[in-house]
N, C-alpha and C positions, 0 to 999 in steps of 0.2 A: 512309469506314470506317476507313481507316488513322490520321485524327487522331483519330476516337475512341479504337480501340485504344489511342493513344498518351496520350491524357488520363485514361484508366481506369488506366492502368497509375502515372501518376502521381500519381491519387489515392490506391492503393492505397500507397504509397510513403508519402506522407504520412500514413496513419494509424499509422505507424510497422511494418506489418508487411508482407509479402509472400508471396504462393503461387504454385505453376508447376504446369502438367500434368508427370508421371513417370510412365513406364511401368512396369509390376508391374516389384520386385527391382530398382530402382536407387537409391542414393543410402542404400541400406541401413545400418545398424550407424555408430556413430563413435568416437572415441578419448575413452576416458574419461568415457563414459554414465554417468551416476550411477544411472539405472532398470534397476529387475528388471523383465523381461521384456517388454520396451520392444517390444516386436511379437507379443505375447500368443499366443506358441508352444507357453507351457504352463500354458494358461489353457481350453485349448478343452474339458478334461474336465469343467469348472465351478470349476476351480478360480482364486480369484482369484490365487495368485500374484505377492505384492509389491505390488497394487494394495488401498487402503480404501476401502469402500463407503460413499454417505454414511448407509444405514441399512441394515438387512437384507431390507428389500423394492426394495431398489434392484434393477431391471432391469442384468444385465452378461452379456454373454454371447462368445463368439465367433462367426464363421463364415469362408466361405473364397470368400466372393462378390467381396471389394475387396480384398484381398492387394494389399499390395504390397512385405512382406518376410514372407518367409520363405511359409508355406502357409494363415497364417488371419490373421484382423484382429480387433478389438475391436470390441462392437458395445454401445452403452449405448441404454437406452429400450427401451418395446415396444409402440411404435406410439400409444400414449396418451398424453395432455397431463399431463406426470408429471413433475417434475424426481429428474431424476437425477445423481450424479457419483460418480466413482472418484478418487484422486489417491495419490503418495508424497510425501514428506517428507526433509528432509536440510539436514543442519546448514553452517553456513560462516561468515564475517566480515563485519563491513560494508566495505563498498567491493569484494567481490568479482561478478564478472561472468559473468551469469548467462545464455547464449543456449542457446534452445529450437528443433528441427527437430521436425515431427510433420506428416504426413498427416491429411485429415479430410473427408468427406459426408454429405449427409444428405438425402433425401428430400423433404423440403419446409422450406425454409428459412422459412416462417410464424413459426419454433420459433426459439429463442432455444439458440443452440450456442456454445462458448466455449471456448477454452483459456488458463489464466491461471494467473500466476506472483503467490504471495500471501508477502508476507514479514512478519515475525512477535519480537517482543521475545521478552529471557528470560523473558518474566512469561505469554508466552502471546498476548498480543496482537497483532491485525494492526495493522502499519502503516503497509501501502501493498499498492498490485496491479495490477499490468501484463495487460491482457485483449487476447486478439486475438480476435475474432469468426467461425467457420467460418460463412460464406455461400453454400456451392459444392452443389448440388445434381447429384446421381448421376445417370446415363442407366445403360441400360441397354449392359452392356459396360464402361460409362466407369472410367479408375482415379479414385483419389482425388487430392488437392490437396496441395503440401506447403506449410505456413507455418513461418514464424520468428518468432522477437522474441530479441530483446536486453535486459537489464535491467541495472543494475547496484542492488547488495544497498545500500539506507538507511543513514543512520547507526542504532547501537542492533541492526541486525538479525542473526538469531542462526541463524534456520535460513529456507528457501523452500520454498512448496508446491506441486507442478507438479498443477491443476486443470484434469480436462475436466467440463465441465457441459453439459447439455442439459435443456432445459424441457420435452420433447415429441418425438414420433416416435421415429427412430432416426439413432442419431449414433455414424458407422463410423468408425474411428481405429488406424492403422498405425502401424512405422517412427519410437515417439519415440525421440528424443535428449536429453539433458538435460543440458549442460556445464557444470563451478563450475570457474572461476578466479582463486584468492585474488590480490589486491591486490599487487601489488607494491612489496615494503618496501624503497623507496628509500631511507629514511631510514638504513635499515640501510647500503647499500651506498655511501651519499653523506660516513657519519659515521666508518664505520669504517679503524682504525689497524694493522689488516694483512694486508687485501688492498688494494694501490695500483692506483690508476686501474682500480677493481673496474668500473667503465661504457663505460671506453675512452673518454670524454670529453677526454681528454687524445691528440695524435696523437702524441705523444712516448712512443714504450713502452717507455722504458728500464728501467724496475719490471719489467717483467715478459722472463724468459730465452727467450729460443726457442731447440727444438732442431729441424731440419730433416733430414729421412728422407730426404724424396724432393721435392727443390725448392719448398719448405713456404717460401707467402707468407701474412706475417700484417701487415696492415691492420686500417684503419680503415673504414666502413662506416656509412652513416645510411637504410637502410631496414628495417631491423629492429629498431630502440632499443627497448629497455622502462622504462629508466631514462635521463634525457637526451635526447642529440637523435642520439646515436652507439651502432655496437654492435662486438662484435669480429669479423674475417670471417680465419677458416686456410683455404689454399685448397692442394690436394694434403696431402703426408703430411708428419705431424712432430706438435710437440706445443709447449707454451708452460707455464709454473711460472711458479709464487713460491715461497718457502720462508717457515717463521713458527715463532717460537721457542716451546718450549711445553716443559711437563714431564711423566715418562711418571703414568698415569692420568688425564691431561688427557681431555676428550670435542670431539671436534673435529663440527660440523655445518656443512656447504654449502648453498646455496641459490642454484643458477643458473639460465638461461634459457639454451636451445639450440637448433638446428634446421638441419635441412641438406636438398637438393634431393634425395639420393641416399641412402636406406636399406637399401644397399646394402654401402654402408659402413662400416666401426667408424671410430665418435665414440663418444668418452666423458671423463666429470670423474674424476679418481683422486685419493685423499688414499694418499701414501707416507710412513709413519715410520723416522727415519733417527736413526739412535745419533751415540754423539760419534766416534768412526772413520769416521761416512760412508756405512755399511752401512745397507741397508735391512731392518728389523725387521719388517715388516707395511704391507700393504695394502688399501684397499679400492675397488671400481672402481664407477661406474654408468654404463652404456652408455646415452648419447642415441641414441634410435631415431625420432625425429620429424620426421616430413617439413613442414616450414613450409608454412602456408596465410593468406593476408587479413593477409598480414607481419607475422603474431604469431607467437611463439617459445613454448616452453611450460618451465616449470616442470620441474625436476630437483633431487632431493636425493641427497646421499650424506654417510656419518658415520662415526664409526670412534671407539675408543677407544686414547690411547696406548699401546704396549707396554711394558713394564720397557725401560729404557736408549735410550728415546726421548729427542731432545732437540731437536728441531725435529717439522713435517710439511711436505710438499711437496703444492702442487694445482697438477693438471696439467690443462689440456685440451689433450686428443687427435684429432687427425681423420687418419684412413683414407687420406681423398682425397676429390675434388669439394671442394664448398663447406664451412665447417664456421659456423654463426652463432651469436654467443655474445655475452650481455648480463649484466647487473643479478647480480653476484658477492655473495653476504653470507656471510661467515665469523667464525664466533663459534667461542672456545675456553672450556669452563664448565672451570678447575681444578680436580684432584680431591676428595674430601673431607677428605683430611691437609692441605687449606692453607683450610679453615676457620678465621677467626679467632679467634685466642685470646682471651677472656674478660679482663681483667685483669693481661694481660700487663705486666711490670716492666722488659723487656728494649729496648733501643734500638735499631735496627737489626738486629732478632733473626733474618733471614729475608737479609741480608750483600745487599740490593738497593742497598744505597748504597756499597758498595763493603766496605771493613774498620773505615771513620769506627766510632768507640764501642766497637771493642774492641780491646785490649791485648795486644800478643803479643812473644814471642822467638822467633827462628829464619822462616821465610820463611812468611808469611799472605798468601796471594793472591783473589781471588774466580775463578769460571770459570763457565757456560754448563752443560756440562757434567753439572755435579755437582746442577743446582739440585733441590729437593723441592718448590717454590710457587717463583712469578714468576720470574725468569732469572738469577738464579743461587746458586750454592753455595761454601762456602768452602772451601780446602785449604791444611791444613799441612804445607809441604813439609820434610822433615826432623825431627832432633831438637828438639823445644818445645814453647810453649803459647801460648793461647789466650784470653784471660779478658773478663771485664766485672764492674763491682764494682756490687751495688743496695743503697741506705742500706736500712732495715729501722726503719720507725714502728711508735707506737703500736698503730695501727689497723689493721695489717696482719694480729693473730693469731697462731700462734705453730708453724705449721706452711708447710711451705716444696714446690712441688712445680715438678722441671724437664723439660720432655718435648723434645728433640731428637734430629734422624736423622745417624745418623754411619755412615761404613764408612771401608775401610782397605785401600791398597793391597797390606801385609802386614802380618802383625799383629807389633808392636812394642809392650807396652805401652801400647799406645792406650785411654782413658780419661776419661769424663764426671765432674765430684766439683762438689760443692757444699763449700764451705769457708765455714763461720760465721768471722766476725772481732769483736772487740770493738773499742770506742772506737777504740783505738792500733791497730789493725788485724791483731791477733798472732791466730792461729791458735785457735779454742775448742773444735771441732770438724769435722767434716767428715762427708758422705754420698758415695757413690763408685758405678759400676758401671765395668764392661769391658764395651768394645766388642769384637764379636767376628763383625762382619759383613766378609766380602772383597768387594769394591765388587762384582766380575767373576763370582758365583755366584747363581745364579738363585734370584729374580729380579734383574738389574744393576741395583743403584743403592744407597741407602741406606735402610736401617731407624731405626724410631723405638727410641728407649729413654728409659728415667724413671727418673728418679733423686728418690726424697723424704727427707726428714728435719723435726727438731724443733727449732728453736732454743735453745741454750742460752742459761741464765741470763749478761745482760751479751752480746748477740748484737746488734752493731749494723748488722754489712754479711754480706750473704751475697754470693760471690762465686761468679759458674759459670763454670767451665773448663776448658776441654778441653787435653789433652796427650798425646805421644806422645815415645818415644824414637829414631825414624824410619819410613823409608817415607813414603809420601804417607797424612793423616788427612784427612778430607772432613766437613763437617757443614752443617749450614744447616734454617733452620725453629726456631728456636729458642724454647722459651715458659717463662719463669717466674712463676710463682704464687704466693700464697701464702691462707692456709684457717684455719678455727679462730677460738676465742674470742682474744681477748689476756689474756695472764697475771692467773691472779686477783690475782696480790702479785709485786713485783718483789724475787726473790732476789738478791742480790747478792753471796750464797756459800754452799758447800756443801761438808764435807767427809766423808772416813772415816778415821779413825786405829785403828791397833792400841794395846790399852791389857791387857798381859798376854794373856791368851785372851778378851779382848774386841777388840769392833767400835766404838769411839766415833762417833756422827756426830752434826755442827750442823752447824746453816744459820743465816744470817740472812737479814731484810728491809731493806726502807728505806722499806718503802709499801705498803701493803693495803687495799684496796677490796672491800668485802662478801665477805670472802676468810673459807670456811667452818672447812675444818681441811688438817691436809696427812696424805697417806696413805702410811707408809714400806714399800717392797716391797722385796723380796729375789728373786734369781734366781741358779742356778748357772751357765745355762749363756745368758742372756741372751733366751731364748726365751719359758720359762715363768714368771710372776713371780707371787711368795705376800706376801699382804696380812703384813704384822709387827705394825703397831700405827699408831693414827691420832694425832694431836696436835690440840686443838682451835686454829683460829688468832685470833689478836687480834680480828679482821675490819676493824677502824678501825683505821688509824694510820699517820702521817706521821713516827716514830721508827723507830731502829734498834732489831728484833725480835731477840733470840737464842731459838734451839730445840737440845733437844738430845735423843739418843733412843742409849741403851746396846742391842746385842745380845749378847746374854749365851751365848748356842750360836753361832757362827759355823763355816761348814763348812771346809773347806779351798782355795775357791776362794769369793768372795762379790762378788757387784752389786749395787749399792744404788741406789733412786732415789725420788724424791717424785714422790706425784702431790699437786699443789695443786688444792683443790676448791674450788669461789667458792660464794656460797650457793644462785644457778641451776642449780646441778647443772654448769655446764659445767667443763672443768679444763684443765688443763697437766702436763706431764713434765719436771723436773728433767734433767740431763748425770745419766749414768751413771760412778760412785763405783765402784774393787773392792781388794777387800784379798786377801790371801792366806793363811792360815796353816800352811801344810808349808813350814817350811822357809826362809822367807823370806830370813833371813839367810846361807843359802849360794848362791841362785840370786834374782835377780829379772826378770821379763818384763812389762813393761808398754809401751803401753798395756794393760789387757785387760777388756773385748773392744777388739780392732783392727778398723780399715779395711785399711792396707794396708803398713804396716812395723811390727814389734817392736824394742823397743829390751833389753837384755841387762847386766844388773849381776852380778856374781860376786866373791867373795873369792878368786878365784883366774885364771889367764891363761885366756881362752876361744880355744881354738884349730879349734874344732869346734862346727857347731847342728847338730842333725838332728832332723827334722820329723816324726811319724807321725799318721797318723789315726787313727780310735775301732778300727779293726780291728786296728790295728797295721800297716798299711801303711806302709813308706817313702816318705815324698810330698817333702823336702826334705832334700839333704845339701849342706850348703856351711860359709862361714864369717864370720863377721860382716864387716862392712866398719870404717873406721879410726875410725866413731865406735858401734861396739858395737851396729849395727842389722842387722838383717836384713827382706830384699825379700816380702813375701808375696804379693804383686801377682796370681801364677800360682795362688793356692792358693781354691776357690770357698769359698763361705759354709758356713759350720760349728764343729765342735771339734774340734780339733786335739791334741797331747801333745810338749812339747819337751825335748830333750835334750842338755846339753853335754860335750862333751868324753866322748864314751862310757862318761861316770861313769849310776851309779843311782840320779840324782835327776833327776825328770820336773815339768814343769808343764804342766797344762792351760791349754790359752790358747779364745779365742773370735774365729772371724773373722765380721767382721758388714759388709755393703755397705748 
């Protein structure tokens, strides 16, 4: 009798699944059931409750004869040669591991009773199925049976269906369990550049810091692995890091494996975000609560989003005391959306990760950790200087220019983004300008974006972007230049305005025009609004020097002039901006005008005194020019202005434009 037992037992072994007697209420509920109502508790009013029928005459019912969780049991069939089945559904990856506990009887095993694990493509398809066969027939009193099986999910497979079937009679079913455990992404943990010796395969743990609470032993360990042949083992209290360099809006996600004897305990993974002082800015914890069983570890995530003035995080594991077991680490950082790459960027180490290589500076340009806005770091100008990088300017380029860089400032000095057009010989033809105006240390810490665009002037061969400061520490990094727009319908190669009596005289020439329509002469007083004056039609062919000429015969007392060039596609260009003056000219002159960020000061007489008002007549500037007759407007924002010398009563309106 005893080698039979013994021969049954290992046939049953061999069909891959296994059942034991269990007396009502044991071996109940598990961790991380994926089934609703896995012991049809709230099912018995008729209601199915998470389970699908396979049709609407399906026999399913409860009752409270075979419990043996909770107060009722499942009961499919009704006594007749019927098939019937119930089942859930539930999506997972291939390679994940799919094991089943479930209770099950039946009256007369004639009938064909099953419980099976059916897995299924995106497309709907099965394709495969693990069946375990209920063969245990009910006595009177007797509890039910439990089986198992194990699966693991196909390649292609997308979801698993947990199927009970029966062909006939009645087929009584307790107590399921239903567990998914995705695949273990070794790859991840075996590839990645930083978390070191993420598997403990290594018994050298000098990557990783241990800090010791209470006589806190951290080993190595080879009965728990999920990755390799090694796991990690803390044994009493303390905790173990890495640190990993990252920038604030970074998304940080974990994915560990843990488990410990004693749930008694706190265990847990923590991600700590730590500024450049050291301080910790935010945290996020996930407590391991899992008591290891069949020397598998389970699954743990925890994530976090960097905070402003992040500049690392820290992952800790934590244990309490007793044992702590810890495998298969995978730590990904996704950077945030400001370090999206730029489209067409013209700039050469625009983002300072290769150090200062490609740009040009006076006074002290260092890189630092710190400061970075993408990848690891940022630049800072220490002191009074600048910053530059010069980009040639082709054909093909278009004739519109844009710079988007994040900058902040220890204190604010003058500190400043400008794009500076250059011709040929490299001399100045124009410029586009903003102020920086962010303090690194106000919320939120770190650096903002700003943009600076402009129009290439006619003879525009290099645009140079550069940052500069009169001191304190200037910070920038991220840097992108662009450039947008048709290319010039005809290549101006001059433009001007002259006073001729109470006249505006202006000409331009060419040197080249391609389907070039006509050119559109505008006028504006105060740089803002501009009014059509008269169109000129143009050549549209031609490889000679064009002259144009265009009299305005009203001229106001402050005037801008500029061409728009129209090619015959409708697309165009903007000319540099032309201005004359006629109040007065001859006793005071102010130009540039409109300005970026100095005025320069002609007079027939000594100028010992500027003062500055606005359209209200506020005093916004009282100083004195400097030794080459300029004056600083740097402090003064974008608008019209009214200047004044020497507290005589003659005024000119100027225009400040960034």
């Amino acid at each position: 009798m005893k080698n039979f037992t013994f021969l049954f037992t290992l046939l049953l072994l061999s069909l891959g699944f296994a059942f034991q007697a269990s007396a009502t209420g044991s071996d109940c509920g598990c961790d991380g059931n994926k089934l609703t109502n896995p012991s049809f508790e709230t099912a018995h009013q008729g209601s199915t409750a998470g389970w699908t029928k396979l049709n609407n005459d399906t026999p399913f019912t409860t009752d409270n004869k075979y419990n043996m969780c909770g107060e009722y049991n499942g009961l499919l069939g009704d006594g007749t040669k019927k098939d019937a089945a119930i089942w859930q559904e539930f999506a997972l990856t291939a390679g994940s591991q799919v094991d089943l506990k479930v209770y099950g009887g039946t009256h007369n095993n004639e009938y064909k009773h099953q419980f099976k694990l059916i897995f299924y493509n995106s497309s709907d398809v099965q394709i495969s199925e693990e069946v375990v066969t209920m063969n245990y027939e009910v006595g009177n009193g007797s509890s039910l049976q439990k089986y198992t099986k194990s699966a693991v999910a196909p390649a292609n497979a997308v979801k698993v269906r947990f199927e009970i079937f029966s062909s006939g009679n009645y087929f009584k079913i307790d107590g399921a369990c239903l567990i998914i455990t995705p695949p273990v992404d070794c790859n991840c943990v075996n590839s990645t550049t930083l978390i070191k010796n993420a598997s403990f395969e290594n018994s050298n743990f000098g990557d990783w810091s241990v800090v010791s609470i209470n006589n806190l032993k951290f080993t190595q360990d080879d009965a728990y692995e999920m990755c390799g042949s090694h796991n990690g083992l803390l044994q009493n209290k303390g905790y173990i890091y890495q640190d990993v360099a990252l920038v604030a809006g970074s998304q940080v996600q974990v994915s560990a494996y843990g488990g410990t004897h004693d749930k008694n305990e706190v265990h847990n993974f923590k991600l700590t975000f730590i500024d450049g002082a050291g301080n910790s800015v935010g945290e996020v914890v996930t407590d391991m609560d899992y008591q290891v069983t069949d020397s598998k570890l389970k699954q743990f995530f925890v994530s976090g989003a960097a905070p402003a003035g992040s500049v690392k995080v820290r992952f800790s594991v934590y244990s309490g005391g007793n044992w702590f077991k810890v495998d298969a680490i995978c730590l990904t950082v996704t950077q945030p959306v400001t370090c999206q790459e730029c489209t067409g960027n013209k700039l050469v180490n625009h983002s300072f990760e290769n150090g200062t290589d490609n740009w040009n500076a006076t006074g002290s340009l260092s890189v630092d950790q710190k400061y970075a806005v993408c990848g690891e770091k940022g630049a800072k100008l220490d002191g009074q200087g600048k910053f530059w990088q010069d980009v040639e300017v082709l054909t093909t380029y278009g004739t519109q220019v844009t710079l988007t860089i994040f900058g902040a400032f220890s204190s604010a000095n003058s500190q400043k983004f400008q794009l500076l057009f250059l011709d040929e010989m490299q001399t100045e033809i124009g410029s586009a300008t903003t102020d920086v105006t962010k303090l690194i240390t106000t919320n939120p810490w770190g650096l903002v974006k700003y943009t600076v665009t402009g129009t290439f002037p006619p003879k525009t061969k290099y645009v140079r972007v550069i940052g500069s400061s009169n001191g304190g520490n200037f910070f920038a990094d991220n840097a992108c230049l662009t450039f947008s727009g048709p290319p010039l319908p005809v290549t101006l190669s001059s433009f001007s305005a002259k006073k001729e009596g109470g006249t505006a005289q202006l000409a331009w020439t060419t040197t080249s025009e391609s389907n070039s329509a006509y050119f559109e002469i505008q006028h504006s007083q105060d740089g803002k609004s501009w009014i059509a004056l008269d169109r000129l039609e143009a050549k549209g062919e031609s490889k000679d020097l064009e002259t144009y000429t265009y009299t305005h015969t009203n001229p106001f007392a402050v005037n801008l002039y500029r061409l728009k060039m129209v090619d015959l596609d409708e697309t165009f260009a903007f000319s540099m901006i032309k201005s004359l003056s006629f109040d007065g000219q001859e006793q005071m002159n102010v130009y540039p005008n409109p300005t970026v960020d100095r005025i320069k000061l002609s007079s027939n007489q000594q100028i010992t005194n500027v003062k500055v008002f606005s359209q209200t007549g506020a005093l916004v500037l009282n100083t004195v020019p400097d030794s080459a007759s300029e004056v600083d407007l740097t402090k003064l924002a974008q608008g019209t202005y009214y200047v004044k010398i020497n507290n005589g009563p003659l005024m000119r309106k100027i225009l400040v434009v960034r």
